[in-house]
Residue frames relative to the residue before (quaternion, step in Angstrom):
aa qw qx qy qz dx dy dz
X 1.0000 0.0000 0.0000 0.0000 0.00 0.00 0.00
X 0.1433 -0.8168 0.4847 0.2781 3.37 -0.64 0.65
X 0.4279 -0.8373 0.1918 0.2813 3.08 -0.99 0.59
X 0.5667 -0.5141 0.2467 0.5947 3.91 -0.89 0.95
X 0.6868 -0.3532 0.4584 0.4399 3.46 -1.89 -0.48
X 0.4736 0.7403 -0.3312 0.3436 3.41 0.85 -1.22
X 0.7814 0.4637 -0.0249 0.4168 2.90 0.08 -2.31
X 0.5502 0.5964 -0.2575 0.5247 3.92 1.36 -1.03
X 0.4999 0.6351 -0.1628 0.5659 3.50 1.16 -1.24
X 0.7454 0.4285 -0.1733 0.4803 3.80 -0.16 -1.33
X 0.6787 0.6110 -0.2114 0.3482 3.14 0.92 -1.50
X 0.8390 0.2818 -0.0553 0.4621 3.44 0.80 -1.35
X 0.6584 0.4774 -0.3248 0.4828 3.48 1.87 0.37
X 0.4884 0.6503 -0.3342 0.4763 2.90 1.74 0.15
X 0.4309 0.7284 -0.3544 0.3977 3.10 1.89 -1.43
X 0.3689 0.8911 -0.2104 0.1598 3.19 0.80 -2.19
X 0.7661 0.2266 0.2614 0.5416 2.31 -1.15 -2.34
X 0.7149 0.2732 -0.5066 0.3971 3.86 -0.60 0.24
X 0.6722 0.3214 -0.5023 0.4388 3.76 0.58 -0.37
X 0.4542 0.4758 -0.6267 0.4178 4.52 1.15 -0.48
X 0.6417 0.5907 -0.4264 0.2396 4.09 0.29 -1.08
X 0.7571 0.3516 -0.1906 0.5165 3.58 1.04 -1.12
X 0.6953 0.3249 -0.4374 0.4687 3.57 0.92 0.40
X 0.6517 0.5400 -0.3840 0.3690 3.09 1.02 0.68
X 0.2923 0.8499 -0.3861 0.2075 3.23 1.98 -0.08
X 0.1988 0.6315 -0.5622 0.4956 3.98 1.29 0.36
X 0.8589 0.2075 -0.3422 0.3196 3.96 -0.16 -0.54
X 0.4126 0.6345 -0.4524 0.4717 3.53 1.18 1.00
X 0.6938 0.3468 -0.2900 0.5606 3.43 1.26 0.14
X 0.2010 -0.7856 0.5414 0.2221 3.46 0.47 0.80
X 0.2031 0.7829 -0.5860 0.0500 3.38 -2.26 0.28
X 0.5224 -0.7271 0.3355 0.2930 3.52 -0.40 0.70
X 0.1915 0.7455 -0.4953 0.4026 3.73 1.74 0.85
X 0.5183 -0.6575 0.3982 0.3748 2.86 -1.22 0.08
X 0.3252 0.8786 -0.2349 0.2591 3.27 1.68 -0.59
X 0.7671 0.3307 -0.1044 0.5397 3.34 1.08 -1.82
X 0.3920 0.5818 -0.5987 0.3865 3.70 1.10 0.57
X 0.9093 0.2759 -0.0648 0.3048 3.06 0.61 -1.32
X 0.5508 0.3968 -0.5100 0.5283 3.24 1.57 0.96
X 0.4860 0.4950 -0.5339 0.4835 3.47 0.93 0.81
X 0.6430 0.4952 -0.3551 0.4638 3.40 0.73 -0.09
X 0.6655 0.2988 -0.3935 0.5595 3.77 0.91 -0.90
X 0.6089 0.5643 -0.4944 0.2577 3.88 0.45 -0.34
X 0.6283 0.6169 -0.2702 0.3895 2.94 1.09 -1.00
X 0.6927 0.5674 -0.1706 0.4112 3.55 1.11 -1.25
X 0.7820 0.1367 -0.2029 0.5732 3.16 1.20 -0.49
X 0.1337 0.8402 -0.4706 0.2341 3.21 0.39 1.44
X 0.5239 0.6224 -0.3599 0.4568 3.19 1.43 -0.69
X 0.4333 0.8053 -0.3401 0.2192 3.57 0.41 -0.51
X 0.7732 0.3276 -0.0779 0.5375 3.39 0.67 -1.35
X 0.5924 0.4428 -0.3487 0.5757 3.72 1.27 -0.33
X 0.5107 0.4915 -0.4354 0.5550 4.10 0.82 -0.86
X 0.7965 0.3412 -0.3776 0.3264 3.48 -0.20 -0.89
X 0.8013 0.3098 -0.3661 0.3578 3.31 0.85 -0.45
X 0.3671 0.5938 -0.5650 0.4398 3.97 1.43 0.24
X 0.7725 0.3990 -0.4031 0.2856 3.74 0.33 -1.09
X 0.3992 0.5778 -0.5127 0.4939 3.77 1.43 -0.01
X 0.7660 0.2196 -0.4168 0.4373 3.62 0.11 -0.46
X 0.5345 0.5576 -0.5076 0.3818 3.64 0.61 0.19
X 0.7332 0.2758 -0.2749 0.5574 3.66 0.30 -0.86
X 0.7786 0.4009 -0.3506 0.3318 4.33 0.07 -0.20
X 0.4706 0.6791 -0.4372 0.3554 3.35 1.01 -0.89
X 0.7754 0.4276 -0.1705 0.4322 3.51 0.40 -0.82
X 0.3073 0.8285 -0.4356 0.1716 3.52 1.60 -0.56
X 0.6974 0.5453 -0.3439 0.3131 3.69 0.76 -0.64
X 0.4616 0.5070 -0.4312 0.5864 3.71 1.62 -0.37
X 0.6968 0.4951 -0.3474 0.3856 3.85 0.10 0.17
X 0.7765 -0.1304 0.3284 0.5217 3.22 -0.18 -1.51
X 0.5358 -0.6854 0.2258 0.4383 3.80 -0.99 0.87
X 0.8327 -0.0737 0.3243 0.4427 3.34 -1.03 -1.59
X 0.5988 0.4791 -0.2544 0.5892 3.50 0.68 -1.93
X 0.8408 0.2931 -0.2471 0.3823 3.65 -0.51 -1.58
X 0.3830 0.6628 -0.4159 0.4909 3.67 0.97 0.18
X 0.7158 0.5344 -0.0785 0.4426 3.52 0.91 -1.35
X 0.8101 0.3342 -0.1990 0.4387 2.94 0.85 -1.53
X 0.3316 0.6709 -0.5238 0.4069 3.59 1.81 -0.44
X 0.6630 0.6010 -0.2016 0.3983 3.86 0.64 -1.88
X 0.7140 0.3246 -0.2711 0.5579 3.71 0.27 -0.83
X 0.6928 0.6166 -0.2267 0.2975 3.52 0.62 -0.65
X 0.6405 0.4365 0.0378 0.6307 2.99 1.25 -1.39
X 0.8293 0.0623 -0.0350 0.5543 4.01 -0.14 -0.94
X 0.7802 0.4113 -0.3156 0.3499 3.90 0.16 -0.27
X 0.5827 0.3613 -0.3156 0.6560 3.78 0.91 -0.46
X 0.4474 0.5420 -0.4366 0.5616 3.58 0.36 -0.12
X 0.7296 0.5002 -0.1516 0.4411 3.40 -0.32 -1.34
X 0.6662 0.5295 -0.2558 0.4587 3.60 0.62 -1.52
X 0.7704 0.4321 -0.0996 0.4581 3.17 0.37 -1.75
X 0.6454 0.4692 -0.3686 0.4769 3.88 0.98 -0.30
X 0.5697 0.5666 -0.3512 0.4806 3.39 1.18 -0.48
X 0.7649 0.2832 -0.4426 0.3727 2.98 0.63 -1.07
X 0.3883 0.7657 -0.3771 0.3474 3.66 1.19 -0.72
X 0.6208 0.5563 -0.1484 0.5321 3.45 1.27 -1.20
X 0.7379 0.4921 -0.1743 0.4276 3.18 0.50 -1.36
X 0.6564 0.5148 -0.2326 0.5000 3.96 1.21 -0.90
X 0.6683 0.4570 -0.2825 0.5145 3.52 1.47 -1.27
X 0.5432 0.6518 -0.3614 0.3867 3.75 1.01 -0.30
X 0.6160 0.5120 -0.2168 0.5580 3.35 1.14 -1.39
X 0.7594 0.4526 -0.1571 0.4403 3.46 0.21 -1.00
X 0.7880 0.3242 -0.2113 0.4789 3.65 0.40 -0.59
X 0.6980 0.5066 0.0139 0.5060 3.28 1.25 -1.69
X 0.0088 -0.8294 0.5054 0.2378 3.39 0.92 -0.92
X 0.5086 0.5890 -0.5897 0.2160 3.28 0.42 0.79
X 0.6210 -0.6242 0.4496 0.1504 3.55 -1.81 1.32
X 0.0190 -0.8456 0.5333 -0.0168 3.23 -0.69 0.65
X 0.1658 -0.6716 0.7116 0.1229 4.47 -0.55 1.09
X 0.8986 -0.3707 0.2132 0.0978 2.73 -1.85 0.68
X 0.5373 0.6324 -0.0790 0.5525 2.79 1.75 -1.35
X 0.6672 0.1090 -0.0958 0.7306 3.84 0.72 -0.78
X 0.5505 0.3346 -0.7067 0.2925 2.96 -0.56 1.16
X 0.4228 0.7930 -0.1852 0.3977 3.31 1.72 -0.81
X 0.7396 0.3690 -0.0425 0.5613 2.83 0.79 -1.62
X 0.5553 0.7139 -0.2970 0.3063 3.32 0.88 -0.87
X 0.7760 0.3362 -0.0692 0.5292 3.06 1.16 -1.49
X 0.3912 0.6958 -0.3563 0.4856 3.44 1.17 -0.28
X 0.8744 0.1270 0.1194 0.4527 3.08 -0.03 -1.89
X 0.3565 -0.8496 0.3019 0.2448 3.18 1.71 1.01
X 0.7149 0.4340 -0.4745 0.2746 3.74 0.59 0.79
X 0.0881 0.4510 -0.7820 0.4211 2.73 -0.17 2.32
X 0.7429 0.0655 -0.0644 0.6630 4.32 0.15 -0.53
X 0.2598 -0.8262 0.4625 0.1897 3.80 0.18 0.95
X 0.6156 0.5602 -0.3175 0.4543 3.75 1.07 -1.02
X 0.7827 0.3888 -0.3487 0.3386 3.78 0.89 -0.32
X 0.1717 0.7538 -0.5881 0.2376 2.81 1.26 1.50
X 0.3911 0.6580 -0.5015 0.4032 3.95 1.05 -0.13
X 0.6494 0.5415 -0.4038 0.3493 3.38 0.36 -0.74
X 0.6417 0.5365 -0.3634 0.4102 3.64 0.44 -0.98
X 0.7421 0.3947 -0.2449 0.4833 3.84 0.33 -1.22
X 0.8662 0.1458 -0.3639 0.3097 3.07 0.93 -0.17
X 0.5251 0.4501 -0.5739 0.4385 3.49 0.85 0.42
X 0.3547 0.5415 -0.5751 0.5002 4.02 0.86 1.43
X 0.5523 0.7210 -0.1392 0.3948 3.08 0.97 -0.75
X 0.6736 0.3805 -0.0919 0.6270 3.40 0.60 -1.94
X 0.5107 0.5566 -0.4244 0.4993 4.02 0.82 -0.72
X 0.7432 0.5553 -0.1556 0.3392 3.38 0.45 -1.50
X 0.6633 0.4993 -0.3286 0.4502 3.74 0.56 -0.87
X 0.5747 0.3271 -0.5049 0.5549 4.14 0.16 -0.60
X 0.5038 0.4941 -0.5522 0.4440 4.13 -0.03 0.32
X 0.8536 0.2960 -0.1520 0.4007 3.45 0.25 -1.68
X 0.6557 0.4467 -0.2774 0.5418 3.49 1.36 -0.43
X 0.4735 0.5290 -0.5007 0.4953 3.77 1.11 0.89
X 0.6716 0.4843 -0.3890 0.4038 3.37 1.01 -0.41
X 0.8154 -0.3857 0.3748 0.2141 3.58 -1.19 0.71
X 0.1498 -0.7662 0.5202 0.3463 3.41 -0.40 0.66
X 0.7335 0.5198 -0.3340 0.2833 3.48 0.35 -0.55
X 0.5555 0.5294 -0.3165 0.5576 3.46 2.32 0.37
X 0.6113 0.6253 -0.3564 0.3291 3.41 1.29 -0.43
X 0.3854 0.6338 -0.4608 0.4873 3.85 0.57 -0.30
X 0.8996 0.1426 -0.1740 0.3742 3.29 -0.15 -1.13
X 0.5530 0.5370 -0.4113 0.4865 3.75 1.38 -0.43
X 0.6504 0.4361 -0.3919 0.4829 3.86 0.59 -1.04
X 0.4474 0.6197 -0.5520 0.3333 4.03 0.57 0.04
X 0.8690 0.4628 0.0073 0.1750 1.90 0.20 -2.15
X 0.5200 0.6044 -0.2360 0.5556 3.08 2.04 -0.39
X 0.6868 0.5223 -0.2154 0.4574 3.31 1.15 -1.23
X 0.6189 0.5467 -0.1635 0.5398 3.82 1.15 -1.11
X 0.6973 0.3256 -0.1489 0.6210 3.64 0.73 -0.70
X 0.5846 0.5680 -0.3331 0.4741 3.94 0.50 0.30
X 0.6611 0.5273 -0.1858 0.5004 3.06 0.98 -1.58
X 0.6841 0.3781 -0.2170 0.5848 3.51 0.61 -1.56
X 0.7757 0.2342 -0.3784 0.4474 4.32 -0.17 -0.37
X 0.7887 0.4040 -0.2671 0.3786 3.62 0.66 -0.64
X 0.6791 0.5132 -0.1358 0.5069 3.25 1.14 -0.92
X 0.7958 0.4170 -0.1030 0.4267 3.61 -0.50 -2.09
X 0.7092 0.5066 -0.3241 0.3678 3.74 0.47 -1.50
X 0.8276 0.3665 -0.2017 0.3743 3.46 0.59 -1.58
X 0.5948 0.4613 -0.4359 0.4933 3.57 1.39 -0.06
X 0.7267 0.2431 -0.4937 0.4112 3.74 0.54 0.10
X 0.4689 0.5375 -0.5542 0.4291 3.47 0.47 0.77
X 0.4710 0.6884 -0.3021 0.4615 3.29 1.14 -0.61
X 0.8317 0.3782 -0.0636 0.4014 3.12 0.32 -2.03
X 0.7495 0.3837 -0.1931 0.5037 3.33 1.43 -0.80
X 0.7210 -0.5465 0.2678 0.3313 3.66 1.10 0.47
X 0.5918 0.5748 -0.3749 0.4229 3.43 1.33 -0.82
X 0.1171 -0.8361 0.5112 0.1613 3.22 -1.48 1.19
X 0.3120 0.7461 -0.5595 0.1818 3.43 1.31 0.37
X 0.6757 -0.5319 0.4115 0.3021 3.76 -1.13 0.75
X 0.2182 -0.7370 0.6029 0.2137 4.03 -0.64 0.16
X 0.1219 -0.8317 0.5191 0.1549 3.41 0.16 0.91
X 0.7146 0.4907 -0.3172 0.3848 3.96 0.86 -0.09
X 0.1444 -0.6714 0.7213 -0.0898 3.59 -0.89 1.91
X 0.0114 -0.4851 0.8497 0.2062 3.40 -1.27 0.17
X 0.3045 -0.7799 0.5467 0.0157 3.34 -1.03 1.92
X 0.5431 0.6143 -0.4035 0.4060 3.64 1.22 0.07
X 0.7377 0.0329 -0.2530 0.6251 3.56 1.20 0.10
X 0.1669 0.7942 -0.5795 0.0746 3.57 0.66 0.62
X 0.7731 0.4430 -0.1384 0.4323 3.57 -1.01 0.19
X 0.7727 -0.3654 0.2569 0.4510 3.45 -1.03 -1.12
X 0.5561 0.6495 -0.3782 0.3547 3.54 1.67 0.35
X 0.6802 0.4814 -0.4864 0.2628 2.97 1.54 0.70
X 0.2895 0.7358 -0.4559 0.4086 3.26 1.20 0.92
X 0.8431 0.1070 -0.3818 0.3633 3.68 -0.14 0.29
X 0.5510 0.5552 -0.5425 0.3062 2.83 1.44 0.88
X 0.4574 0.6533 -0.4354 0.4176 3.28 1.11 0.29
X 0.7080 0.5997 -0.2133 0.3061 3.03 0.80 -1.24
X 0.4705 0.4998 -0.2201 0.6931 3.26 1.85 -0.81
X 0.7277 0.3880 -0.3748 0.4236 3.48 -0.37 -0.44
X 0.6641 0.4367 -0.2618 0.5475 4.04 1.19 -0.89
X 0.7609 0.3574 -0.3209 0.4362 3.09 0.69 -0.54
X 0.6016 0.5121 -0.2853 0.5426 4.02 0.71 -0.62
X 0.8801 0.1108 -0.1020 0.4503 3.94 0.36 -0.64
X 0.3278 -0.7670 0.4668 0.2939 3.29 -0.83 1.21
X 0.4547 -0.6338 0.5904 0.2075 3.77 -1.34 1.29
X 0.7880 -0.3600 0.4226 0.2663 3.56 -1.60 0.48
X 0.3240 -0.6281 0.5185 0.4813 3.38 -0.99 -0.37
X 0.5435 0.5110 -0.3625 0.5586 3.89 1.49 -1.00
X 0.7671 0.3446 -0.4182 0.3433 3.92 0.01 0.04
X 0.3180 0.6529 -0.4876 0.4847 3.55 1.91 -0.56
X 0.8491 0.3217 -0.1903 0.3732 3.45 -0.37 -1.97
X 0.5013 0.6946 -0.3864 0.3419 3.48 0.94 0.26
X 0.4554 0.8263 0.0300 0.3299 2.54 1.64 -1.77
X 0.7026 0.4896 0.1194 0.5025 2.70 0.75 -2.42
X 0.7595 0.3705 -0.2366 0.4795 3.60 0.41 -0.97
X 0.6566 0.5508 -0.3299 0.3957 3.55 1.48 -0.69
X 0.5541 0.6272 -0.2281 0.4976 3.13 1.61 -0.68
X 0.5820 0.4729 -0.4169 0.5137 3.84 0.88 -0.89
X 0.7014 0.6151 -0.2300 0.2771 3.28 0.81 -1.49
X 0.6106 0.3816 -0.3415 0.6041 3.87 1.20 -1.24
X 0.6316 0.4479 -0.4464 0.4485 4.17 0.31 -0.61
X 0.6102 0.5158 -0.3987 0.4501 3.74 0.47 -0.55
X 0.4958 0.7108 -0.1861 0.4629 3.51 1.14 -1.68
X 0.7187 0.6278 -0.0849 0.2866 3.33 0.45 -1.57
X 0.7745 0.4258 0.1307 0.4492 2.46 0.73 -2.12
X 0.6502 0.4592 -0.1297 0.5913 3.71 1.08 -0.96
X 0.8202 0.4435 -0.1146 0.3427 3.11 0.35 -1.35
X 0.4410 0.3874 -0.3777 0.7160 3.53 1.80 -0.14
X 0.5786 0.5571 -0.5197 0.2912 3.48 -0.35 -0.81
X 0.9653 0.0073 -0.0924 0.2441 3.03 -0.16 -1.72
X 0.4684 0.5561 -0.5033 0.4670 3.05 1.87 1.10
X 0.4403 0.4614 -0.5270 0.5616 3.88 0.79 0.64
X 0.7440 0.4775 -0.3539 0.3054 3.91 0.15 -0.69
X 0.6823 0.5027 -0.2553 0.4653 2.91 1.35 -1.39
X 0.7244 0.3341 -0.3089 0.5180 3.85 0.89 -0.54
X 0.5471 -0.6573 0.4530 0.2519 3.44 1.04 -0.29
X 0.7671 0.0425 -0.2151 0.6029 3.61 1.37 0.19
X 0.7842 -0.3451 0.2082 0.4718 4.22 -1.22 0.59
X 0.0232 -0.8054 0.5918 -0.0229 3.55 -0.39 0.67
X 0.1809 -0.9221 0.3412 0.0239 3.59 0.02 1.18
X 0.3020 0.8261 -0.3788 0.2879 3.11 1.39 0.43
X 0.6153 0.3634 -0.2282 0.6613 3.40 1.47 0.12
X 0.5487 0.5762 -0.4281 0.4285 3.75 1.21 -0.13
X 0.6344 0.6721 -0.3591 0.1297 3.20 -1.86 -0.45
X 0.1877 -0.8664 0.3570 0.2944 3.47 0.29 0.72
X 0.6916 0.2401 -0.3873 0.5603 3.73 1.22 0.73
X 0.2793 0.6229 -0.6111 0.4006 3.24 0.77 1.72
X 0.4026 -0.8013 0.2933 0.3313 3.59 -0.68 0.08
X 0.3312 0.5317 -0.6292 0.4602 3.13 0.62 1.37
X 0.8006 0.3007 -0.3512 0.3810 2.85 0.10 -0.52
X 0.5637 0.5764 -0.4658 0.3647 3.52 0.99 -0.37
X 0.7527 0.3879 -0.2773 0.4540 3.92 1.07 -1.08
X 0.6576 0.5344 -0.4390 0.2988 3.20 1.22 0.20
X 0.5256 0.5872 -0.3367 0.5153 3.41 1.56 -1.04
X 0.6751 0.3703 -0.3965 0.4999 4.50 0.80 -0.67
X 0.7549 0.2966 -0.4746 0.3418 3.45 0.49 -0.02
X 0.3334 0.6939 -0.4280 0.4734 4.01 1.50 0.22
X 0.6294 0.6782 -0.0796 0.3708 3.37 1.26 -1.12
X 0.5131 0.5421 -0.1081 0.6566 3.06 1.04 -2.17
X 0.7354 0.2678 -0.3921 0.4835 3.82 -0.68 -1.34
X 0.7293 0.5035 -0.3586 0.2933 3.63 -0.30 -0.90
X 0.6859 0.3256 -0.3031 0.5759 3.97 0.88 -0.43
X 0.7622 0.3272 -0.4157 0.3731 3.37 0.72 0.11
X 0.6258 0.4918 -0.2207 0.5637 3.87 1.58 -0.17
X 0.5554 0.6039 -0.4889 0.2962 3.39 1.09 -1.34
X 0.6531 0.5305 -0.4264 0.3321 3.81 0.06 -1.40
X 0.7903 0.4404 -0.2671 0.3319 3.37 0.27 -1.57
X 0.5313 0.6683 -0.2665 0.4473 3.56 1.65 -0.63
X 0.5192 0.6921 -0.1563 0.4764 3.18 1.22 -1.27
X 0.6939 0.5108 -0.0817 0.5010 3.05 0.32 -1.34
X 0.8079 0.0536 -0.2976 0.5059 3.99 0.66 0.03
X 0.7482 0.2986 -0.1642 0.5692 3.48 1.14 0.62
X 0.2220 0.7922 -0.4865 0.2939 3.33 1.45 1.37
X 0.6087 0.4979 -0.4044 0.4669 3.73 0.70 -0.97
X 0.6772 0.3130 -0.3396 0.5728 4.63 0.80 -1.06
X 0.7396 0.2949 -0.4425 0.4126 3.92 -0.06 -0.03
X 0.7139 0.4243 -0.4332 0.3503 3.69 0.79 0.17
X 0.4377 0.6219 -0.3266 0.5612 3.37 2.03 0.16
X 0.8377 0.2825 -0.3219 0.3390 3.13 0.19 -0.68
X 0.2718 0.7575 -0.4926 0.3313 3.76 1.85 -0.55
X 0.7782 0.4557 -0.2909 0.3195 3.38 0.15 -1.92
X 0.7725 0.4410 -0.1665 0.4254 4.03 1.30 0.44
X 0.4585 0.6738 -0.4988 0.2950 3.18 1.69 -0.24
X 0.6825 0.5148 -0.4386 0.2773 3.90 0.62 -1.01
X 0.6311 0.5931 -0.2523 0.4316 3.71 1.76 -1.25
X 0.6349 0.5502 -0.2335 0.4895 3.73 1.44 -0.55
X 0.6235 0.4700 -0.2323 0.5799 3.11 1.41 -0.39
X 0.5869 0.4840 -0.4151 0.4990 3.69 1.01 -0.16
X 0.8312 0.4460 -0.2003 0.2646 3.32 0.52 -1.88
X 0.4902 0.7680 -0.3604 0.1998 3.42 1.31 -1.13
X 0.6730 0.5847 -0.3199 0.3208 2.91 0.95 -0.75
X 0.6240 0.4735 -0.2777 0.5562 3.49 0.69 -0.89
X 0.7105 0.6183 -0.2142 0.2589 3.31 0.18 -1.03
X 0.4755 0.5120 -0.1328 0.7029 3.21 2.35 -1.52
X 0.5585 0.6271 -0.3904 0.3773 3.82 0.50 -0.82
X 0.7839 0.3056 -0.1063 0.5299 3.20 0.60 -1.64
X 0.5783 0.4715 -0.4757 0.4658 3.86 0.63 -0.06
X 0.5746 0.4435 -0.4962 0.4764 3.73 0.56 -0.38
X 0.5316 0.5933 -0.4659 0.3851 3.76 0.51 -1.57
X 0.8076 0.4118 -0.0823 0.4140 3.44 -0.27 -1.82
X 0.5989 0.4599 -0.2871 0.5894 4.02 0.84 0.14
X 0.5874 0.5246 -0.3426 0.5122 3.60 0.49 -1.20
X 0.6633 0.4823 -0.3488 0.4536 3.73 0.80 -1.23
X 0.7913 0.3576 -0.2769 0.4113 4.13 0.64 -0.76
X 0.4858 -0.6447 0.2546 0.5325 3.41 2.13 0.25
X 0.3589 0.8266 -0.3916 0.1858 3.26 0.96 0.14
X 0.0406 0.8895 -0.4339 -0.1376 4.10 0.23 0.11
X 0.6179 -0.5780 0.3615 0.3917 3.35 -1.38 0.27
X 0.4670 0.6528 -0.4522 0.3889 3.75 1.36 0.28
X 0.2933 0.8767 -0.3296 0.1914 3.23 1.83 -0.92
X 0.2324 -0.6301 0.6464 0.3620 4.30 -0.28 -0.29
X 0.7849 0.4515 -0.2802 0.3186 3.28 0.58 -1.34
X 0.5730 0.5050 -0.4870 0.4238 3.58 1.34 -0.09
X 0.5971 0.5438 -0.4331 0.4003 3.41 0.50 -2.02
X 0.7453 0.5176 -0.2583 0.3314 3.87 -0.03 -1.57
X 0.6965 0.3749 -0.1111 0.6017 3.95 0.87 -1.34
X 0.6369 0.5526 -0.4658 0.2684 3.81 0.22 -1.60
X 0.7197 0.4041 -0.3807 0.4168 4.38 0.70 -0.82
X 0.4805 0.6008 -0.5257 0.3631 3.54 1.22 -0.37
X 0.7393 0.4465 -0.2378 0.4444 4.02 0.89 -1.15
X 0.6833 0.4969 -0.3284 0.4223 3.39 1.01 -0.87
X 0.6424 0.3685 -0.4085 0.5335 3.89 0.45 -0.55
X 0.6853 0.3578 -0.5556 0.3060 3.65 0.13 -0.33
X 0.4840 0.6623 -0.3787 0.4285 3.41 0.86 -0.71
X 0.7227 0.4808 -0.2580 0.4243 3.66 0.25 -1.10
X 0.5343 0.6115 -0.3149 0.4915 3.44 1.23 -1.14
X 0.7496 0.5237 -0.1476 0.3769 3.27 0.48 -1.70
X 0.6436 0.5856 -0.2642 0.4160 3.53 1.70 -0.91
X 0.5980 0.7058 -0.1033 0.3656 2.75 1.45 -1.71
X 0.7005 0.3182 -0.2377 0.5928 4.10 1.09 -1.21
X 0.6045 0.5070 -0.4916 0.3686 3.21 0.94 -0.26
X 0.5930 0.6888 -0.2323 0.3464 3.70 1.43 -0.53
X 0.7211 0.4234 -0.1094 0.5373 2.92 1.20 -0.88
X 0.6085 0.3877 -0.4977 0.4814 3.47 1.05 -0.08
X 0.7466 0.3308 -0.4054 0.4110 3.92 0.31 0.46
X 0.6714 -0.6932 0.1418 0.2205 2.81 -0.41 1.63
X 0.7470 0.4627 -0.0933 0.4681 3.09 0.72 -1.91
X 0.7470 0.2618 -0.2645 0.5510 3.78 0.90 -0.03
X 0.3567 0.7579 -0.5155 0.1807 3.79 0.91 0.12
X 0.6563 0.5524 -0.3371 0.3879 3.21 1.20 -1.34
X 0.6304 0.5584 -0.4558 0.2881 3.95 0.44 -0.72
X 0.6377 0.4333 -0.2679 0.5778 3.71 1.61 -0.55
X 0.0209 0.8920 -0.4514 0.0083 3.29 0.18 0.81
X 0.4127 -0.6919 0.4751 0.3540 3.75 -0.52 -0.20
C-alpha cells in the first residue's frame, strides 16, 4: 500500500518529536529548577509520537491481505523491524562495552535484548511487534463488518482499559478494576483507531470534539504532572502513559488535524517530507548512539542535557547526522539491510 501524503506527514513528525523526547530525557529526573518546568512542557507536547506511530501501523497493515498473503506478511515483519532490532541491540550491546564499560554474562545479554535495556529507547519494539502479531486477527474481519466492530472495540477499550482506571487514579480509589477487554488491551488500541480515522470520514461536530478533547488531555498532561510532581516533590504519573487518556485523546486529535491539513501541508513541503520519510525507521535506530556521544563530547565544554539550548537544537544535529549515517549504510552492501526504509 502506498502510503497517503497525510500519513507520510505523521510519519516524519512523529520521527521529530521522538528524537526532541530523548533529548529531553532531563525531565525524568524531576527537580524544583527551572529546567523541569519546561521539559515537562516539551515532553508533554510531543507526546503524540509513539501512539501516531503506532495508529499509522494500523493504517498501512490492517488491510495487508488485499496485497500479499499471511507467511509474506510475516516475513515483510521479521525482515524489516526484527533483525533490525536484533542486530541494533547487539550493535548497542558492543558500543556499551566499549564506550561505557559496562560487562555483560550471557544471562543479560538475554535479558538485555528482551527487555530492551541494553539500548533502552527500543523498548517500542516490543508493543509493537505485539501488535504486528495482532493485525491477521483484525484484518480477518470483513471489511464491510469492521466500521462497526473496530468501534465498538475502540469505544469500549477506552472506557474499560483506559478512562475507568485513570479516574480511579485521579480520584484516589484503590479498589482493583478487574475488567480488560484483552483483545485491544494496552497499545493495541492504537491502530485501531487509526484505521477507523483514517478509512471513515468523522462529522464536523465530532472533528471539533475531537479537537477540544485533545487541548484538554495536553492541558491534562501538562498541569496535571506539574503540579502533582511539585506538590510531592518527585514525577507523579497519573497523567502519564501513552495508553492513559491524555495521551490517547491527544495523539486522535494530532491525527484528526493531520488527515484533514496533512495533504494541503504536504503540498508546500513535499520534496523535505518525502526526503526525509526514506529515514524515519534508520533515525529511529541510530539516534541513540549518536545522542550518546553528543552528551560525552558536551559534558567535556560543561554543557548538560538540562541545557534549553540542547533539548531545543540537540535533534536539529542528531537527525542530520543519522541521515548522513544511514547513506553511508546502504552503500555497503552486506549491512544495508539493517538500515532499512
Amino acid at each position: 500500500m502506498k502510503k497517503k501524503s497525510y500519513i507520510t506527514l505523521l510519519s516524519v513528525i512523529s520521527m521529530i518529536a521522538v528524537v526532541f523526547l530523548h533529548t529531553n530525557t532531563c525531565f525524568w529526573k524531576f527537580s524544583y529548577d527551572s529546567y523541569w518546568a519546561s521539559a515537562n512542557i516539551i515532553e508533554s507536547i510531543f507526546y503524540f509520537a509513539v501512539p501516531i506511530f503506532y495508529m499509522i501501523t494500523g493504517v498501512t497493515l490492517i488491510d495487508y491481505k488485499d496485497r500479499y498473503s499471511d507467511k509474506e506478511y510475516l516475513k515483510k515483519r521479521v525482515q524489516k523491524t526484527l533483525i533490525p532490532f536484533l542486530i541494533w541491540s547487539l550493535i548497542g550491546l558492543i558500543y556499551m562495552i566499549l564506550v561505557h564499560d559496562i560487562k555483560h554474562g550471557f544471562k543479560d545479554i538475554i535479558n538485555g535484548i528482551i527487555n530492551t535495556e541494553i539500548v533502552n529507547i527500543y523498548w517500542f519494539f516490543i508493543p509493537l511487534f505485539i501488535i504486528y502479531m495482532s493485525i491477521p486477527l483484525y484484518s480477518s474481519v470483513k471489511k464491510q463488518d469492521r466500521k462497526k466492530l473496530f468501534s465498538y472495540l475502540a469505544i469500549l477499550g477506552f472506557i474499560l482499559n483506559s478512562l475507568i482506571p485513570f479516574l480511579k487514579n485521579v480520584l484516589g480509589i484503590n479498589s482493583v478494576w478487574p475488567l480488560t477487554l484483552t483483545v485491544i488491551n494496552g497499545y493495541l488500541i492504537y491502530p485501531i483507531i487509526g484505521y477507523l480515522l483514517d478509512r471513515y470520514e468523522l462529522s464536523k461536530k465530532l472533528k471539533i470534539t475531537i479537537y477540544i478533547l485533545a487541548i484538554v488531555g495536553l492541558l491534562m498532561h501538562i498541569i496535571g504532572t506539574y503540579y502533582l510532581s511539585i506538590k510531592e516533590g518527585e514525577i507523579i504519573q497519573t497523567f502519564k502513559g501513552y495508553t492513559n487518556v491524555p495521551s490517547i485523546l491527544y495523539a486522535t486529535g494530532i491525527f484528526v488535524f493531520f488527515k484533514d491539513y496533512g495533504n494541503k501541508i504536504m503540498k508546500r513541503i513535499l520534496k523535505e517530507v518525502n526526503f526525509l520519510s526514506k529515514y524515519t525507521f534508520s533515525i529511529y535506530l541510530i539516534h541513540f548512539f549518536i545522542m550518546d556521544v553528543l552528551m560525552i563530547l558536551l559534558k567535556k565544554i560543561n554543557i548538560l542535557n538540562t541545557s534549553l539550548l540542547y533539548r531545543l537544537l540537540g535533534p536539529f544535529v542528531v537527525i542530520p547526522l543519522a541521515i548522513l549515517i544511514t547513506v553511508i549504510l546502504r552503500k555497503i552492501k552486506i549491512v544495508k539491510n539493517i538500515v532499512p526504509e
